[in-house]
N, C-alpha and C positions, 0 to 999 in steps of 0.2 A: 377542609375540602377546597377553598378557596385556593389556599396556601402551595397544596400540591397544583391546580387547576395552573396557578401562574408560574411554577416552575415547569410544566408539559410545555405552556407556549413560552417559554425563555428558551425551553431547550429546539424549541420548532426553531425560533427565527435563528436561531444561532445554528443550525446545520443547513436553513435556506442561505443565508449568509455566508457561509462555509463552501456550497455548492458552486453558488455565481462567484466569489474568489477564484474557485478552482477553474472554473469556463474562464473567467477574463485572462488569470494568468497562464492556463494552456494555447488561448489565443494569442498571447503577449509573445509566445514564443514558436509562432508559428506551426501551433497542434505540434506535428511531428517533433522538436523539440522544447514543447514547452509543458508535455502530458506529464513528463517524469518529474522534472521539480514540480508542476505543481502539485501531483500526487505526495510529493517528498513534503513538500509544503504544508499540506492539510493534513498530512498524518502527524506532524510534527505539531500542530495547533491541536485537535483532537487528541495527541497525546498529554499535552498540557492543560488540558479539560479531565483528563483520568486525574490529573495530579491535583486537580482544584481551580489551577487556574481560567476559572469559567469568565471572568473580566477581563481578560487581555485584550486587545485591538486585535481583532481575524485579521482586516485587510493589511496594517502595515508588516502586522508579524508574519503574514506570509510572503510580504513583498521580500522582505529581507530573508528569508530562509528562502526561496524563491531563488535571488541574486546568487546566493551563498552557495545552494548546491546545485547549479544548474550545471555545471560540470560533472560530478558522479556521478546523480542523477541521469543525464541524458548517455553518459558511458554505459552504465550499468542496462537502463533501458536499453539500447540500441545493439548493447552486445548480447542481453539475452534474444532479444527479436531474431536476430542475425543467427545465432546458436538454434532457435527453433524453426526459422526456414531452412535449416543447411540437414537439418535430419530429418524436417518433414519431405525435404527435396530428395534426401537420400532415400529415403525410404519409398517414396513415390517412383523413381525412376528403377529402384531395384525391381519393382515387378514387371521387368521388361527381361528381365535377365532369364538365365537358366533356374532350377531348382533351387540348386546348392550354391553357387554365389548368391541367389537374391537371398536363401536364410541366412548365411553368410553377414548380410549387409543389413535385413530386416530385423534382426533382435538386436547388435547395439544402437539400432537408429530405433527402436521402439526405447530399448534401458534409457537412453540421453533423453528421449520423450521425457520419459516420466519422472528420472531425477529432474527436469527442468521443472515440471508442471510442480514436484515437493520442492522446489526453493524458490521458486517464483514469487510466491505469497510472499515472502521473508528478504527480498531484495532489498526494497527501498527503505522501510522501517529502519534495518539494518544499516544502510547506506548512510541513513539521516540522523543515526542516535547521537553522537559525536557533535553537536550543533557548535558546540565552543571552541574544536580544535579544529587542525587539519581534516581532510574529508581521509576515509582512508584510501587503500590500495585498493582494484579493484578485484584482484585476484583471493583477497580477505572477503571483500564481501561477497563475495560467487563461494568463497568455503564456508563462511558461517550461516549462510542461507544455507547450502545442503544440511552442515551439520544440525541445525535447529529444527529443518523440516523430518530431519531423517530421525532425530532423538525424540521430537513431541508431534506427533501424527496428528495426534486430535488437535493440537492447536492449528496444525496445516491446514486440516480437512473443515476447522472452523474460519478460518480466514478464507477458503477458497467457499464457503459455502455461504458468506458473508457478502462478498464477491460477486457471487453468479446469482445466488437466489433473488436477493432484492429487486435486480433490474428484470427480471424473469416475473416477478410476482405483481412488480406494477403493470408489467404487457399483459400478463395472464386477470389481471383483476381489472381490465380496460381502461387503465387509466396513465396512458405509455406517457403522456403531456406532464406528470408528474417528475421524466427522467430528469430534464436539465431544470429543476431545482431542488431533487435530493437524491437523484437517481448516485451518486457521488460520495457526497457526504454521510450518508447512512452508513452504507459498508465501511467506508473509512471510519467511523466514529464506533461503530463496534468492533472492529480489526482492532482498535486502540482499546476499549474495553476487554475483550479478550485476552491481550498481551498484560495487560494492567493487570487483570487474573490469573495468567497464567503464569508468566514471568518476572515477576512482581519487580526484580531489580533492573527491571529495563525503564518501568514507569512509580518509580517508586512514592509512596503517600508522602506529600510536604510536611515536611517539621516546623512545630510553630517555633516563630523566632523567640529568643529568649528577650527578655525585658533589661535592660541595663540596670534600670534603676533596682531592680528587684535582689 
């Protein structure tokens, strides 16, 4: 009892700790671009906790993944934003129109909705797997987010429901003060859990080293 009791609070301070990383470094980089790498950041530390490594340093391993992909990261962020104003814009000004151009203009501006909303979830994860090599192309990562959201639904609808519910559930349960220290780290650290289950070869279990001597 004990034993499980002090694994709850390791895992508590390690996603408060997880959360204020992710504030300081979304500040580091002036909110507007500093949300994506830090989001990139804490997914990629969270992922490293599916894998075992639950001793790593949060703050410096996120500074440097932080550093590293603040470029995709803020690409990839700012081109989906950019992609969901321009169809949310389209579609809004099409009801000004006549009949038949505004359904004309309102069903591929609703389709681009909703492929954006299934690849969304699967942006950054994707963007950030790669930690040791080049970042990739961004045009790869806007296709293998579709392709992943569009072949495993359930893992979509568990990462967006990962997403939304949590910060929904502390307003809904009065206690919104709990946002900015896990309002963050929660959904990312089950987003990592889910993937870790679902896609095993994305977060896959550490191999124990072999012994030399042995």
């Amino acid at each position: 009892m004990i034993t499980r009791l002090d694994g709850v609070l390791q895992w508590v301070v390690r996603l408060v700790w997880l959360n204020a990383c992710w504030l300081a470094l979304t500040a580091a980089g002036g909110i507007v671009l500093g949300i994506g790498p830090a989001t990139l950041a804490a997914h990629d530390v969270s992922r490293r906790w599916m894998q075992g490594e639950t001793d790593l340093p949060v703050g410096r391993t996120m500074w440097r993944r932080w550093k590293r992909g603040w470029m995709i990261a803020n690409a990839t962020t700012l081109l989906a934003l950019a992609l969901c104003g321009a169809l949310l814009s389209s579609w809004w000004l099409s009801r000004t129109l006549p009949p038949i151009p505004a359904a004309l203009t309102q069903g591929p501006a609703l389709l681009g909705l909703l492929l954006m909303i299934v690849l969304m979830p699967h942006l950054l994860w994707i963007a950030g797997q790669d930690d040791d090599g080049p970042a990739p192309r961004l045009a790869t990562v806007f296709t293998a987010a579709l392709a992943v959201g569009v072949m495993r639904p359930l893992l979509t609808l568990a990462l967006l429901v990962a997403v939304i519910a949590w910060p929904l559930l502390l307003i809904a349960a009065g206690v919104p003060g709990l946002l900015p220290v896990c309002g963050v780290s929660v959904p990312l650290a089950a987003s990592a859990w889910c993937l870790h289950r679902t896609v095993p070869q994305i977060c896959p279990s550490p191999t124990p080293e072999r012994n030399p001597s042995a």
